[in-house]
C-alpha positions, 0 to 999 in steps of 0.5 A: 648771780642775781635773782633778775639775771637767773630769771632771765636765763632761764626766760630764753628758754621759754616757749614763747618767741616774744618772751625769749626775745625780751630777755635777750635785749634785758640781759645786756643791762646786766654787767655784773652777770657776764660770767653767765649772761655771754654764756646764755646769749651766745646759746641763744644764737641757735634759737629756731627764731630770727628775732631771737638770735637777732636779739642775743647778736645785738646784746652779745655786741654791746656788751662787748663794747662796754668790755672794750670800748671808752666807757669800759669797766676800769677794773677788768683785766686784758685776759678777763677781756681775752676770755670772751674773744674766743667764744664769741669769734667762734659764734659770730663765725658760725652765725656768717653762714646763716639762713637770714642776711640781717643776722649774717650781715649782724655778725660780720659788723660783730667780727669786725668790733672783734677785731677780725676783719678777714676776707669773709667778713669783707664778703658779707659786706660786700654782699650787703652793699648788693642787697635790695635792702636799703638798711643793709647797704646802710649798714655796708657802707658804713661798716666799710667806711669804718673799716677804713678809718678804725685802725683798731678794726681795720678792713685792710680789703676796703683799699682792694680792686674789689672794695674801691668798686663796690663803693664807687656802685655806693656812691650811686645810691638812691640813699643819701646816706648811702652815698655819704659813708662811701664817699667818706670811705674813698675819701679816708682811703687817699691815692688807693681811690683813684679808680673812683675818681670819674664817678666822684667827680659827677657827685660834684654837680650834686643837688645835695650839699653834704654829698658835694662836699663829701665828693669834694673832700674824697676827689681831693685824695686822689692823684688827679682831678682834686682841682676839681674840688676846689671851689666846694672846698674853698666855700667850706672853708670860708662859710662852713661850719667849724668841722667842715673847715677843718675838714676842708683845710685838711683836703685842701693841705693834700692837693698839695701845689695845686692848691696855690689857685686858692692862695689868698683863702689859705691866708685868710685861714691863718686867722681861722677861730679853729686851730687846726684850720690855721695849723693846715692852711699854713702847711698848704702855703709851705707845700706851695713853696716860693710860690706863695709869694710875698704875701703869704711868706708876710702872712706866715711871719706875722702867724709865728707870734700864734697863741697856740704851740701847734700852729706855731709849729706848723708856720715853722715847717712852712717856712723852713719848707719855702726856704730860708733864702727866700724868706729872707729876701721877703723881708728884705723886700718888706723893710723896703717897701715900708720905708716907701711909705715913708715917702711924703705925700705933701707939697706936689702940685699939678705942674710937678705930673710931667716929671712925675710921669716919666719917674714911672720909668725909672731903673729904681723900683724906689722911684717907680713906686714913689711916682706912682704913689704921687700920681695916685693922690694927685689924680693924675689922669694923663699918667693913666697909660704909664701906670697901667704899664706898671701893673705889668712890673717886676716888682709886686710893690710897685705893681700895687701901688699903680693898681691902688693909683688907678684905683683912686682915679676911678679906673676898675682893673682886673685882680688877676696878679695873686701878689697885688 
Protein backbone atom coordinates (compact mmCIF):
# COMPACT_ATOMS: atom_id res chain seq x y z
CA UNK A 1 0.00 0.00 0.00
CA UNK A 2 1.28 3.44 -0.76
CA UNK A 3 1.75 6.22 1.50
CA UNK A 4 -0.95 8.49 -0.72
CA UNK A 5 -3.28 5.36 -0.99
CA UNK A 6 -3.11 4.91 3.14
CA UNK A 7 -3.48 8.68 3.49
CA UNK A 8 -6.70 8.61 1.81
CA UNK A 9 -8.05 5.61 3.58
CA UNK A 10 -7.66 6.92 6.72
CA UNK A 11 -9.38 10.73 5.24
CA UNK A 12 -12.80 8.80 4.64
CA UNK A 13 -12.93 8.60 8.18
CA UNK A 14 -12.46 12.44 8.66
CA UNK A 15 -14.86 14.51 10.33
CA UNK A 16 -15.08 16.84 7.73
CA UNK A 17 -17.94 15.82 5.02
CA UNK A 18 -15.78 17.73 2.14
CA UNK A 19 -12.65 16.03 3.17
CA UNK A 20 -14.31 12.57 3.03
CA UNK A 21 -15.89 13.12 -0.12
CA UNK A 22 -12.64 14.42 -1.77
CA UNK A 23 -11.08 11.19 -0.90
CA UNK A 24 -13.76 9.15 -2.06
CA UNK A 25 -13.57 10.52 -5.83
CA UNK A 26 -9.19 10.38 -5.22
CA UNK A 27 -8.84 6.72 -4.57
CA UNK A 28 -10.19 5.94 -8.03
CA UNK A 29 -6.85 7.23 -9.27
CA UNK A 30 -5.36 4.64 -7.41
CA UNK A 31 -5.32 1.13 -9.28
CA UNK A 32 -2.34 -0.48 -8.06
CA UNK A 33 -4.26 -0.31 -4.20
CA UNK A 34 -7.62 -2.03 -4.99
CA UNK A 35 -6.65 -4.66 -2.59
CA UNK A 36 -7.50 -1.87 0.02
CA UNK A 37 -9.17 0.88 -1.92
CA UNK A 38 -12.53 -1.32 -2.82
CA UNK A 39 -12.49 -2.46 0.35
CA UNK A 40 -12.30 1.32 2.13
CA UNK A 41 -15.18 2.56 -0.52
CA UNK A 42 -17.51 -0.07 -0.27
CA UNK A 43 -17.45 1.13 3.84
CA UNK A 44 -17.79 4.43 2.64
CA UNK A 45 -21.30 3.66 1.31
CA UNK A 46 -22.52 3.65 4.82
CA UNK A 47 -21.43 7.41 5.37
CA UNK A 48 -24.31 9.48 7.14
CA UNK A 49 -23.60 11.77 3.99
CA UNK A 50 -25.18 11.52 0.69
CA UNK A 51 -22.52 13.14 -1.18
CA UNK A 52 -20.10 10.70 0.43
CA UNK A 53 -21.71 7.50 -0.52
CA UNK A 54 -22.57 9.42 -3.91
CA UNK A 55 -18.88 9.90 -4.06
CA UNK A 56 -17.45 6.05 -3.27
CA UNK A 57 -20.58 4.78 -5.68
CA UNK A 58 -19.21 6.44 -8.55
CA UNK A 59 -15.47 5.69 -7.71
CA UNK A 60 -16.62 1.81 -6.91
CA UNK A 61 -18.08 2.17 -10.44
CA UNK A 62 -15.33 3.17 -12.32
CA UNK A 63 -12.76 1.31 -11.01
CA UNK A 64 -14.91 -1.66 -12.04
CA UNK A 65 -14.85 -0.65 -15.64
CA UNK A 66 -11.26 -0.26 -15.63
CA UNK A 67 -11.42 -4.12 -14.22
CA UNK A 68 -13.38 -5.24 -16.86
CA UNK A 69 -14.07 -3.01 -19.57
CA UNK A 70 -11.62 -2.23 -22.87
CA UNK A 71 -8.85 -0.37 -21.09
CA UNK A 72 -8.68 -3.25 -18.44
CA UNK A 73 -5.28 -4.20 -16.98
CA UNK A 74 -4.07 -7.14 -19.12
CA UNK A 75 -2.25 -8.70 -16.37
CA UNK A 76 -5.55 -9.60 -14.01
CA UNK A 77 -6.78 -12.83 -13.96
CA UNK A 78 -10.73 -13.71 -14.25
CA UNK A 79 -10.90 -15.00 -10.62
CA UNK A 80 -8.82 -11.55 -9.56
CA UNK A 81 -11.92 -9.98 -11.24
CA UNK A 82 -14.30 -12.48 -9.60
CA UNK A 83 -12.97 -11.42 -6.42
CA UNK A 84 -14.58 -8.08 -6.40
CA UNK A 85 -18.20 -9.35 -7.78
CA UNK A 86 -19.30 -10.62 -4.84
CA UNK A 87 -18.88 -7.53 -2.43
CA UNK A 88 -19.69 -5.19 -4.70
CA UNK A 89 -23.11 -6.93 -5.81
CA UNK A 90 -23.63 -7.34 -2.08
CA UNK A 91 -23.13 -3.38 -1.56
CA UNK A 92 -24.72 -2.15 -4.56
CA UNK A 93 -27.69 -4.17 -3.48
CA UNK A 94 -27.81 -3.01 -0.23
CA UNK A 95 -27.48 0.66 -1.56
CA UNK A 96 -31.45 -0.12 -3.91
CA UNK A 97 -32.89 0.45 -0.70
CA UNK A 98 -31.55 3.86 0.02
CA UNK A 99 -33.18 6.92 1.38
CA UNK A 100 -31.83 9.06 -1.41
CA UNK A 101 -33.11 8.32 -5.30
CA UNK A 102 -29.76 9.32 -6.93
CA UNK A 103 -27.88 6.85 -4.95
CA UNK A 104 -30.62 4.33 -5.44
CA UNK A 105 -30.78 4.99 -9.12
CA UNK A 106 -26.50 5.00 -8.87
CA UNK A 107 -26.77 1.64 -7.72
CA UNK A 108 -29.19 0.21 -10.17
CA UNK A 109 -26.69 1.57 -13.34
CA UNK A 110 -23.73 -0.32 -10.87
CA UNK A 111 -25.78 -3.66 -10.93
CA UNK A 112 -26.28 -3.71 -14.25
CA UNK A 113 -22.23 -3.06 -15.42
CA UNK A 114 -22.26 -6.21 -12.85
CA UNK A 115 -23.99 -7.86 -15.09
CA UNK A 116 -27.01 -8.32 -12.80
CA UNK A 117 -30.11 -6.96 -14.38
CA UNK A 118 -32.86 -8.47 -12.16
CA UNK A 119 -36.29 -7.25 -11.88
CA UNK A 120 -35.13 -4.98 -8.90
CA UNK A 121 -32.68 -3.35 -10.95
CA UNK A 122 -35.45 -2.96 -13.70
CA UNK A 123 -37.50 -1.06 -10.99
CA UNK A 124 -35.41 1.34 -9.84
CA UNK A 125 -35.39 2.36 -13.50
CA UNK A 126 -38.44 2.47 -13.91
CA UNK A 127 -38.86 4.32 -11.14
CA UNK A 128 -36.26 6.74 -12.25
CA UNK A 129 -38.25 7.09 -15.87
CA UNK A 130 -41.24 8.77 -13.31
CA UNK A 131 -39.13 11.01 -11.23
CA UNK A 132 -39.74 14.92 -11.70
CA UNK A 133 -35.93 14.82 -12.09
CA UNK A 134 -34.90 15.41 -15.59
CA UNK A 135 -31.25 14.04 -15.01
CA UNK A 136 -32.65 10.67 -13.83
CA UNK A 137 -35.09 10.22 -16.53
CA UNK A 138 -31.78 10.98 -18.30
CA UNK A 139 -30.04 8.35 -16.64
CA UNK A 140 -33.39 5.98 -17.06
CA UNK A 141 -33.56 6.03 -20.38
CA UNK A 142 -30.27 5.56 -21.15
CA UNK A 143 -29.72 3.01 -18.73
CA UNK A 144 -32.67 0.92 -20.50
CA UNK A 145 -31.53 1.79 -24.07
CA UNK A 146 -28.43 -0.10 -23.05
CA UNK A 147 -29.97 -2.71 -21.49
CA UNK A 148 -31.36 -3.50 -24.60
CA UNK A 149 -28.14 -3.26 -26.88
CA UNK A 150 -25.50 -4.60 -24.29
CA UNK A 151 -25.69 -8.20 -24.67
CA UNK A 152 -22.94 -8.19 -21.97
CA UNK A 153 -25.45 -6.61 -19.45
CA UNK A 154 -28.60 -7.17 -20.68
CA UNK A 155 -32.29 -5.78 -19.42
CA UNK A 156 -34.12 -9.09 -20.83
CA UNK A 157 -37.32 -6.58 -18.87
CA UNK A 158 -36.94 -3.78 -21.22
CA UNK A 159 -38.88 -5.91 -24.01
CA UNK A 160 -41.72 -6.63 -21.15
CA UNK A 161 -45.48 -4.92 -21.48
CA UNK A 162 -44.07 -2.94 -18.47
CA UNK A 163 -40.57 -1.67 -20.21
CA UNK A 164 -42.02 -1.04 -24.12
CA UNK A 165 -44.66 1.65 -21.84
CA UNK A 166 -42.38 3.38 -19.75
CA UNK A 167 -40.32 4.30 -23.00
CA UNK A 168 -43.04 4.98 -25.12
CA UNK A 169 -44.13 7.70 -21.51
CA UNK A 170 -40.01 8.48 -22.66
CA UNK A 171 -40.65 9.17 -25.62
CA UNK A 172 -42.97 12.38 -24.74
CA UNK A 173 -40.43 14.04 -22.67
CA UNK A 174 -39.81 17.75 -22.49
CA UNK A 175 -35.72 16.56 -23.00
CA UNK A 176 -34.83 16.12 -26.14
CA UNK A 177 -32.42 13.75 -25.07
CA UNK A 178 -35.05 11.94 -23.07
CA UNK A 179 -36.59 11.28 -26.12
CA UNK A 180 -33.53 9.87 -28.14
CA UNK A 181 -32.28 7.14 -26.01
CA UNK A 182 -36.10 5.71 -25.61
CA UNK A 183 -36.68 6.03 -29.06
CA UNK A 184 -33.02 4.17 -29.76
CA UNK A 185 -34.17 1.56 -27.12
CA UNK A 186 -37.59 0.62 -28.96
CA UNK A 187 -35.75 0.78 -31.94
CA UNK A 188 -32.81 -1.57 -30.92
CA UNK A 189 -35.77 -3.97 -29.45
CA UNK A 190 -37.42 -4.61 -33.14
CA UNK A 191 -41.20 -6.51 -33.35
CA UNK A 192 -41.27 -6.46 -29.23
CA UNK A 193 -42.01 -2.28 -29.89
CA UNK A 194 -44.77 -2.92 -31.68
CA UNK A 195 -47.22 -1.46 -29.07
CA UNK A 196 -45.28 2.06 -29.24
CA UNK A 197 -45.58 2.20 -32.72
CA UNK A 198 -48.86 4.95 -32.72
CA UNK A 199 -46.92 7.14 -30.39
CA UNK A 200 -43.58 6.62 -32.49
CA UNK A 201 -45.46 7.35 -35.71
CA UNK A 202 -46.48 11.05 -34.01
CA UNK A 203 -42.49 11.70 -33.58
CA UNK A 204 -42.24 11.63 -37.14
CA UNK A 205 -43.82 15.17 -37.41
CA UNK A 206 -41.24 16.45 -35.30
CA UNK A 207 -39.38 19.75 -35.31
CA UNK A 208 -36.19 18.35 -34.32
CA UNK A 209 -34.25 16.36 -36.90
CA UNK A 210 -32.37 13.84 -34.85
CA UNK A 211 -36.00 12.79 -32.72
CA UNK A 212 -37.53 12.31 -36.50
CA UNK A 213 -34.81 10.23 -37.58
CA UNK A 214 -34.61 8.42 -34.26
CA UNK A 215 -38.58 7.78 -34.67
CA UNK A 216 -38.17 6.65 -38.06
CA UNK A 217 -35.32 4.25 -37.62
CA UNK A 218 -37.35 2.77 -34.20
CA UNK A 219 -40.91 2.87 -36.61
CA UNK A 220 -39.09 0.72 -39.35
CA UNK A 221 -38.58 -2.20 -36.50
CA UNK A 222 -42.02 -2.64 -36.27
CA UNK A 223 -44.35 -5.05 -37.93
CA UNK A 224 -46.45 -2.43 -39.28
CA UNK A 225 -46.34 1.35 -40.17
CA UNK A 226 -42.43 1.14 -41.09
CA UNK A 227 -43.67 2.78 -44.41
CA UNK A 228 -44.35 5.62 -42.62
CA UNK A 229 -40.69 6.00 -41.98
CA UNK A 230 -39.61 5.77 -45.20
CA UNK A 231 -39.01 9.20 -46.51
CA UNK A 232 -36.93 10.18 -43.23
CA UNK A 233 -34.89 7.24 -43.96
CA UNK A 234 -34.59 7.46 -47.57
CA UNK A 235 -33.37 11.72 -46.98
CA UNK A 236 -30.71 10.12 -44.47
CA UNK A 237 -29.50 7.78 -46.75
CA UNK A 238 -28.82 10.29 -49.68
CA UNK A 239 -27.69 13.27 -47.37
CA UNK A 240 -26.58 12.21 -44.02
CA UNK A 241 -23.82 11.71 -42.72
CA UNK A 242 -21.95 8.36 -42.81
CA UNK A 243 -23.24 6.95 -39.63
CA UNK A 244 -26.60 8.01 -40.10
CA UNK A 245 -26.41 6.09 -43.62
CA UNK A 246 -25.69 3.31 -42.30
CA UNK A 247 -27.98 3.33 -39.81
CA UNK A 248 -30.64 4.12 -42.14
CA UNK A 249 -29.59 1.58 -44.91
CA UNK A 250 -29.82 -0.91 -41.96
CA UNK A 251 -33.59 0.30 -41.28
CA UNK A 252 -34.53 0.29 -44.69
CA UNK A 253 -33.07 -3.65 -44.92
CA UNK A 254 -35.90 -4.46 -42.09
CA UNK A 255 -38.89 -3.18 -43.99
CA UNK A 256 -38.13 -5.91 -46.01
CA UNK A 257 -40.43 -5.61 -49.55
CA UNK A 258 -41.72 -2.71 -48.62
CA UNK A 259 -38.88 -1.14 -49.07
CA UNK A 260 -39.30 -1.46 -53.22
CA UNK A 261 -41.21 2.24 -52.72
CA UNK A 262 -37.47 3.27 -52.41
CA UNK A 263 -35.75 1.20 -55.40
CA UNK A 264 -34.01 3.33 -57.11
CA UNK A 265 -32.28 5.09 -53.66
CA UNK A 266 -31.02 1.35 -52.87
CA UNK A 267 -29.41 1.41 -56.29
CA UNK A 268 -27.92 4.37 -55.71
CA UNK A 269 -26.68 2.84 -52.50
CA UNK A 270 -24.79 0.30 -54.32
CA UNK A 271 -22.20 3.13 -54.80
CA UNK A 272 -22.16 4.54 -51.25
CA UNK A 273 -18.34 5.56 -49.92
CA UNK A 274 -19.36 3.31 -46.88
CA UNK A 275 -19.35 -0.29 -47.11
CA UNK A 276 -21.87 -1.26 -44.88
CA UNK A 277 -24.39 0.98 -46.68
CA UNK A 278 -23.92 -0.64 -50.15
CA UNK A 279 -23.57 -4.22 -48.11
CA UNK A 280 -27.24 -3.32 -46.92
CA UNK A 281 -28.87 -1.73 -49.87
CA UNK A 282 -27.96 -4.97 -51.66
CA UNK A 283 -29.48 -7.24 -49.16
CA UNK A 284 -32.79 -4.83 -49.11
CA UNK A 285 -32.78 -5.30 -53.24
CA UNK A 286 -32.50 -9.38 -52.60
CA UNK A 287 -35.67 -9.35 -49.97
CA UNK A 288 -37.41 -7.64 -52.62
CA UNK A 289 -37.02 -10.20 -54.90
CA UNK A 290 -38.27 -10.34 -58.70
CA UNK A 291 -39.53 -7.33 -58.06
CA UNK A 292 -36.63 -5.24 -58.14
CA UNK A 293 -36.76 -5.62 -61.82
CA UNK A 294 -34.14 -5.39 -64.30
CA UNK A 295 -32.41 -2.54 -63.24
CA UNK A 296 -31.72 -3.52 -60.02
CA UNK A 297 -30.76 -7.50 -60.96
CA UNK A 298 -28.09 -5.00 -63.76
CA UNK A 299 -27.15 -3.02 -60.70
CA UNK A 300 -26.51 -6.13 -58.31
CA UNK A 301 -24.19 -7.72 -61.32
CA UNK A 302 -22.12 -4.87 -62.17
CA UNK A 303 -21.63 -4.62 -57.90
CA UNK A 304 -20.25 -8.42 -57.85
CA UNK A 305 -16.99 -7.02 -59.13
CA UNK A 306 -17.08 -4.92 -55.43
CA UNK A 307 -13.74 -4.08 -53.82
CA UNK A 308 -14.69 -5.30 -50.58
CA UNK A 309 -15.30 -8.97 -49.81
CA UNK A 310 -18.55 -8.15 -47.47
CA UNK A 311 -20.50 -6.47 -50.14
CA UNK A 312 -19.44 -8.98 -52.31
CA UNK A 313 -20.79 -11.40 -50.42
CA UNK A 314 -24.04 -9.37 -49.81
CA UNK A 315 -24.70 -8.95 -53.81
CA UNK A 316 -24.10 -12.91 -53.78
CA UNK A 317 -27.04 -13.56 -51.32
CA UNK A 318 -29.26 -10.88 -53.34
CA UNK A 319 -28.91 -12.55 -56.08
CA UNK A 320 -29.31 -16.05 -55.06
CA UNK A 321 -32.39 -14.73 -53.09
CA UNK A 322 -34.10 -13.20 -56.77
CA UNK A 323 -33.20 -16.57 -58.08
CA UNK A 324 -31.10 -17.81 -60.68
CA UNK A 325 -34.09 -18.28 -63.16
CA UNK A 326 -34.47 -14.66 -63.23
CA UNK A 327 -31.45 -13.40 -63.44
CA UNK A 328 -30.52 -15.14 -66.03
CA UNK A 329 -33.45 -13.80 -68.26
CA UNK A 330 -32.21 -10.32 -67.21
CA UNK A 331 -29.36 -10.80 -68.64
CA UNK A 332 -30.60 -12.48 -71.58
CA UNK A 333 -33.03 -9.38 -71.97
CA UNK A 334 -29.73 -6.94 -71.34
CA UNK A 335 -27.52 -8.78 -74.10
CA UNK A 336 -30.69 -8.00 -76.20
CA UNK A 337 -31.06 -4.63 -75.41
CA UNK A 338 -27.37 -3.92 -76.18
CA UNK A 339 -27.44 -5.05 -79.39
CA UNK A 340 -30.28 -2.79 -80.11
CA UNK A 341 -28.17 -0.12 -79.59
CA UNK A 342 -26.27 -1.23 -82.33
CA UNK A 343 -29.20 -0.35 -84.37
CA UNK A 344 -27.79 2.53 -87.13
CA UNK A 345 -29.22 5.81 -86.48
CA UNK A 346 -27.76 7.19 -90.01
CA UNK A 347 -29.64 7.57 -93.63
CA UNK A 348 -33.76 8.14 -92.22
CA UNK A 349 -35.35 10.90 -93.56
CA UNK A 350 -38.45 12.47 -92.88
CA UNK A 351 -40.36 10.36 -95.89
CA UNK A 352 -39.30 7.00 -94.01
CA UNK A 353 -42.01 8.28 -90.33
CA UNK A 354 -44.87 6.64 -91.79
CA UNK A 355 -43.34 3.19 -92.00
CA UNK A 356 -41.79 3.94 -89.29
CA UNK A 357 -44.75 4.55 -87.25
CA UNK A 358 -46.51 1.62 -87.95
CA UNK A 359 -43.14 -0.53 -86.69
CA UNK A 360 -44.45 0.76 -83.27
CA UNK A 361 -46.74 -1.83 -83.47
CA UNK A 362 -44.83 -4.78 -84.43
CA UNK A 363 -45.23 -8.18 -82.74
CA UNK A 364 -40.99 -7.75 -82.43
CA UNK A 365 -40.11 -5.69 -79.10
CA UNK A 366 -36.69 -5.48 -81.74
CA UNK A 367 -38.85 -3.47 -83.91
CA UNK A 368 -40.68 -1.85 -81.70
CA UNK A 369 -37.71 -0.55 -79.95
CA UNK A 370 -35.71 0.30 -83.20
CA UNK A 371 -38.80 2.57 -84.31
CA UNK A 372 -38.99 4.23 -81.68
CA UNK A 373 -35.38 4.92 -81.26
CA UNK A 374 -35.53 6.31 -85.10
CA UNK A 375 -38.71 8.41 -84.18
CA UNK A 376 -36.89 10.06 -81.37
CA UNK A 377 -33.85 11.32 -83.67
CA UNK A 378 -36.08 12.29 -86.29
CA UNK A 379 -38.24 14.40 -83.89
CA UNK A 380 -41.14 12.97 -85.22
CA UNK A 381 -44.22 14.49 -83.94
CA UNK A 382 -46.78 12.95 -85.82
CA UNK A 383 -45.53 9.35 -84.14
CA UNK A 384 -46.10 11.20 -80.80
CA UNK A 385 -49.71 9.18 -79.92
CA UNK A 386 -48.06 5.88 -80.90
CA UNK A 387 -45.11 6.34 -78.54
CA UNK A 388 -47.18 7.32 -75.73
CA UNK A 389 -49.09 3.80 -76.34
CA UNK A 390 -45.64 2.49 -76.05
CA UNK A 391 -44.89 3.64 -72.77
CA UNK A 392 -47.53 1.16 -71.59
CA UNK A 393 -45.30 -1.78 -73.33
CA UNK A 394 -44.56 -5.17 -71.82
CA UNK A 395 -41.14 -4.63 -72.59
CA UNK A 396 -39.15 -2.25 -69.97
CA UNK A 397 -36.50 -1.48 -73.29
CA UNK A 398 -38.72 -0.66 -75.13
CA UNK A 399 -40.79 1.37 -72.68
CA UNK A 400 -37.51 3.42 -72.32
CA UNK A 401 -36.79 4.20 -75.53
CA UNK A 402 -40.32 5.81 -76.24
CA UNK A 403 -39.85 7.91 -73.00
CA UNK A 404 -36.43 9.14 -74.10
CA UNK A 405 -38.11 9.57 -77.82
CA UNK A 406 -40.61 11.72 -76.24
CA UNK A 407 -38.52 13.08 -74.18
CA UNK A 408 -36.15 14.72 -77.21
CA UNK A 409 -39.41 16.14 -78.75
CA UNK A 410 -39.73 18.19 -75.77
CA UNK A 411 -42.93 15.97 -74.51
CA UNK A 412 -42.68 16.02 -70.25
CA UNK A 413 -43.98 12.48 -69.09
CA UNK A 414 -44.51 11.49 -65.88
CA UNK A 415 -41.74 8.97 -64.23
CA UNK A 416 -43.94 6.50 -62.57
CA UNK A 417 -42.56 3.06 -64.30
CA UNK A 418 -39.81 2.16 -61.66
CA UNK A 419 -38.29 0.22 -64.65
CA UNK A 420 -37.72 3.21 -67.31
Amino acid sequence: MNVESSNLIQQLKDPNRVQRVAAARALVEHEDSHAITIPALINALNDTEVDVRLAALESLHQIWRSLVGPGMDPSLTESETDRWLGPLTRAFRKLLTDENKYVRVGAAEGLRDLYLGDDVVFAAFLQAARDVDESLRRRAALALWLGVTDRRAPLTQVGTEAGVAALVELTKDPSKQVQNYALRALGSLGAKANAAAPAVLLLLQEDDEEVRFNAALALAGCDSDGQHALPILVKALTDGDRLKRKAAAFAIRRLGPEAKAVLPNLINGLHDHEKRVRARCAGTLGLIGTEVGDEGVLALLDAEGDADFEVRSAVQQALEAIGQEFVAAVRTRSAGHQARDAFPLFGFQPEAIPGLSLMLHDSDPNIRAYAATALGHLRAKEAVPGLINLLQDEDADVRRRAAQALQLMGIKIEANDPER
